[in-house]
DOTI-294474 format. One record per residue: residue number from 1; residue in one letter; y negated, x, z negated of N, C-alpha, C in turn. Coordinates in steps of 0.1 Angstrom, whole numbers, plus 5000, padded with zeros to 4 digits. Layout:
NODE seq type   nv   nu   nw  cav  cau  caw   cv   cu   cw
NODE NUM    A    Y    X    Z    Y    X    Z    Y    X    Z
...
//
This chain:
NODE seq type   nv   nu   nw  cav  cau  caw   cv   cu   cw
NODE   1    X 5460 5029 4620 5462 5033 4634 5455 5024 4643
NODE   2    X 5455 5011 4643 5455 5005 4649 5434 5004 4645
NODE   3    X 5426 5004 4639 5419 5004 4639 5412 5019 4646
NODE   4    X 5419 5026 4641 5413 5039 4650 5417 5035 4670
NODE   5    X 5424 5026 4672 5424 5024 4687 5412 5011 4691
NODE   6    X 5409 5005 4681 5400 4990 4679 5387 5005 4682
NODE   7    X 5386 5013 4675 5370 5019 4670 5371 5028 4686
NODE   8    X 5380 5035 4688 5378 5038 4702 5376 5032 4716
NODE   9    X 5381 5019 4717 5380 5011 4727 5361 5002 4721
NODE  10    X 5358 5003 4715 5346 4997 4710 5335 5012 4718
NODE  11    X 5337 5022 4706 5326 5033 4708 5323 5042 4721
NODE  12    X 5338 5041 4727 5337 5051 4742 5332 5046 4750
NODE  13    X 5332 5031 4752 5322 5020 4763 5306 5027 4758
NODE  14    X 5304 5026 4746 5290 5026 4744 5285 5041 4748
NODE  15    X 5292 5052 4742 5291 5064 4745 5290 5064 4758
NODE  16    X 5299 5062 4771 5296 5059 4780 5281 5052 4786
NODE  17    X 5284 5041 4780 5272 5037 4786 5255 5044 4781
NODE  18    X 5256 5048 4766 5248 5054 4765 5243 5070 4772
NODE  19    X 5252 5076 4777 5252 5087 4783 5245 5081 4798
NODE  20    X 5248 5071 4802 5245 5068 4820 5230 5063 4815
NODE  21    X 5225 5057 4807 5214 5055 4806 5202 5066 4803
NODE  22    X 5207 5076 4797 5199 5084 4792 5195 5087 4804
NODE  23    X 5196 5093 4816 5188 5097 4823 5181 5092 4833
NODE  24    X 5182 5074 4834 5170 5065 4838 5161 5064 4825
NODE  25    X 5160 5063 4816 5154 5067 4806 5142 5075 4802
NODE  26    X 5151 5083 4808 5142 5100 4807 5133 5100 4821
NODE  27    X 5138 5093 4832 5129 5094 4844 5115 5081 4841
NODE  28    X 5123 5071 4833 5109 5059 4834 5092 5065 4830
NODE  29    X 5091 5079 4826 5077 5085 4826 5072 5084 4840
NODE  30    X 5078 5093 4849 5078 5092 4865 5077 5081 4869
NODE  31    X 5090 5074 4869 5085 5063 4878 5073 5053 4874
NODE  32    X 5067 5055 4858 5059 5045 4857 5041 5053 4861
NODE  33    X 5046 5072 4865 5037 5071 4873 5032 5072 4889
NODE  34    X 5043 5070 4893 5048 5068 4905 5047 5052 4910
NODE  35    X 5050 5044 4899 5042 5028 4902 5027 5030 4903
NODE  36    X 5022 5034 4893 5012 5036 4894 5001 5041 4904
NODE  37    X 5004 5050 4912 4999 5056 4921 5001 5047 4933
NODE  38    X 5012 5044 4932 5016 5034 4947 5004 5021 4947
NODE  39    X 5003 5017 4937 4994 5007 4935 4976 5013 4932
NODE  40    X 4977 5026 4934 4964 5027 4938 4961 5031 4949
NODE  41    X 4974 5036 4956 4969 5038 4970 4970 5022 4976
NODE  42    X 4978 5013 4971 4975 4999 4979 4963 4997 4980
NODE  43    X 4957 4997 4965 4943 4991 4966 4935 4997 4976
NODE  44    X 4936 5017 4975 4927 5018 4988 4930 5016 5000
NODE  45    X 4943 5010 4999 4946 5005 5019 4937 4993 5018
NODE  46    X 4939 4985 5007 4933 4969 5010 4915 4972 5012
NODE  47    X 4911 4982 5008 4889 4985 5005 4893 4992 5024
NODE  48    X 4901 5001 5027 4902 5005 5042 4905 4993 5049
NODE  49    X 4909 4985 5046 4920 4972 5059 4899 4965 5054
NODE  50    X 4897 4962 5049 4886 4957 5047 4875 4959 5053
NODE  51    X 4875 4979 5056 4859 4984 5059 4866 4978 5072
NODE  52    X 4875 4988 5076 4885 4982 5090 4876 4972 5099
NODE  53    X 4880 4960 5091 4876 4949 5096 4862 4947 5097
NODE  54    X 4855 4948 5088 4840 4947 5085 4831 4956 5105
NODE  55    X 4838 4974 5103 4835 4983 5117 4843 4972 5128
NODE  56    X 4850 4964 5126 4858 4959 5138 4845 4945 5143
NODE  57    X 4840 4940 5134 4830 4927 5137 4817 4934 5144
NODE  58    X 4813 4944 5137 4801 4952 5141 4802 4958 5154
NODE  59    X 4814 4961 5159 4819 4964 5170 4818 4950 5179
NODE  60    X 4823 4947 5178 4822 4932 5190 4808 4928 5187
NODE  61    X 4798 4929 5176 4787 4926 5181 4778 4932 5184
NODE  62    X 4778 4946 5189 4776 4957 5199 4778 4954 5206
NODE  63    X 4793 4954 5214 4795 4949 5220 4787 4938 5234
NODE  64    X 4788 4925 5224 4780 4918 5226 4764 4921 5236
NODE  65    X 4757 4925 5223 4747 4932 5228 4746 4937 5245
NODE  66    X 4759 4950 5243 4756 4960 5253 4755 4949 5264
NODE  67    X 4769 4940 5266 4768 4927 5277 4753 4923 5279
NODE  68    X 4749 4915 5268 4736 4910 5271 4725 4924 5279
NODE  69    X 4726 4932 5272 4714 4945 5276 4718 4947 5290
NODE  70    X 4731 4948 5295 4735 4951 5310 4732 4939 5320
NODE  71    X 4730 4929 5309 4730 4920 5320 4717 4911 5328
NODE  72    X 4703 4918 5313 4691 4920 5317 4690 4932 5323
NODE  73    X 4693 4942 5325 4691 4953 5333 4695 4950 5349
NODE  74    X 4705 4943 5350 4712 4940 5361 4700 4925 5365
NODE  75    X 4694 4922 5361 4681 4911 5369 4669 4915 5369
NODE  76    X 4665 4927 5357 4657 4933 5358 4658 4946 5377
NODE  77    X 4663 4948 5377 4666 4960 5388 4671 4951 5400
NODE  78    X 4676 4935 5400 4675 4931 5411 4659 4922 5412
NODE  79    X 4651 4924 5401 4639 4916 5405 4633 4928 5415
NODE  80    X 4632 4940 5408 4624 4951 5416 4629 4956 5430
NODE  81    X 4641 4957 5432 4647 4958 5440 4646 4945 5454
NODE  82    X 4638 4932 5451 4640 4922 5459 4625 4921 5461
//
């Protein structure tokens, strides 16, 4: 008797616990392609945060430019003008 209360206090934890696991288990196909993906859309945020940056320099040296070009236009048009 007493061993059939030893074998049940042993095997129902496990049963238990093997039932709660079975269905993280059965999902780790998903989530490992669901890591997956997450980390390839990082990478394309990091190649976008990059062009990003790259259009954002090229922009200010446009920028740049336009100042300079306005601001020979602006002595050009006061030479003719004087």
């Amino acid at each position: 008797m007493l061993k059939w209360i030893v074998l049940a206090l042993v095997l129902l934890p496990l049963v238990a616990l093997a039932l709660a696991v079975r269905p993280v288990l059965a999902r780790l196909p998903r989530l490992r392609r669901a890591a997956v993906a997450l980390q390839r859309r990082a990478a394309e945020a990091e190649s976008l945060r990059v062009a990003a940056e790259s259009l954002q320099e090229r922009a200010e040296g446009l920028q740049e430019r336009l100042d300079t070009t306005e601001r020979r236009l602006t002595l050009i048009r006061a030479k003719r003008g004087g």
